[in-house]
Phi, psi and omega in degrees: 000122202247144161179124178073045148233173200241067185281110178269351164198164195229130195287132169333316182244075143289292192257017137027053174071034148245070199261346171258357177299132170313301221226134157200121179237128194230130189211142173036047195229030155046051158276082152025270212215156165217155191291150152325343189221359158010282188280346199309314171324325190280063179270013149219047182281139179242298199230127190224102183281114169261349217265190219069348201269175180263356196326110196239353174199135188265125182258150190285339236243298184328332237225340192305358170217020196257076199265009164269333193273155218237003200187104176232128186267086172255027176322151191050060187233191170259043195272130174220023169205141176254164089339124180275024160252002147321345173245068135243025155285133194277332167297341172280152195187039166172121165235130152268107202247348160005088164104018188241156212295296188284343163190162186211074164213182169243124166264103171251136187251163198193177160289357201248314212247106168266158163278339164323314191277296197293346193306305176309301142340313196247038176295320196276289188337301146307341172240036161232013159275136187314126174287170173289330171218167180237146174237152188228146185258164199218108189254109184249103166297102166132215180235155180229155183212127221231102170243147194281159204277334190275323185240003191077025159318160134285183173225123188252142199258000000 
């Protein structure tokens, strides 16, 4: 339980050989950011408390091996893109979105409340996550020179 800290990153093997914790509440503790695979360890996380945080987007990739978890809180964050396979957790059944740039609700899915509906509720939210790659068309007249991001290569077409 984390709460009132002034966590500026939180390491990718944080939670380590915590493969039975339940509960992890990270609450006001003015986190940036989190790693892709962070959570991967917590494979028997039921409830996972965010709120409070610097948080500007939730990746679906936290989440790829926590298939218990039933109750995710980010309230009160910057979040303003979701990944949509975030309801493709099976297990989940109360999302908490409170206080946030792109939607300020609560999701209990129930029988009444399908993810069809909040999937809909939560459209903007989705089409304002980033793709992973973009592709871009280039109509060029001349010559051009093109370099790769990790070292300043060129790169020839």
């Amino acid at each position: 339980f984390w709460w009132n800290t002034e966590l500026e990153t939180i390491s990718e093997y944080a939670f380590t050989g915590l493969e039975n914790l339940h509960e992890l509440h990270l609450i006001n503790s003015n986190v940036p950011s989190i790693p892709p695979r962070v959570f991967r360890p917590l494979t028997s996380l039921v409830l996972l408390e965010l709120e409070q945080n610097l948080l500007d987007y939730i990746d679906s990739r936290w989440f790829s091996t926590n298939r218990q978890l039933r109750q995710l809180m980010v309230n009160s964050n910057n979040i303003n893109a979701l990944h949509p396979s975030l309801l493709d957790l099976p297990q989940l059944n109360a999302l908490f979105l409170q206080g946030n740039r792109c939607v300020n609700n609560i999701f209990f899915f129930t029988d009444s409340v399908s993810r069809e509906n909040v999937r809909n509720s939560l459209r903007n939210c989705f089409d304002n996550y980033p793709a992973r790659k973009r592709r871009f068309i280039l109509d060029v007249e001349g010559e051009i020179t093109l370099f790769n991001d990790e070292n300043n290569n060129e790169l020839f077409l």
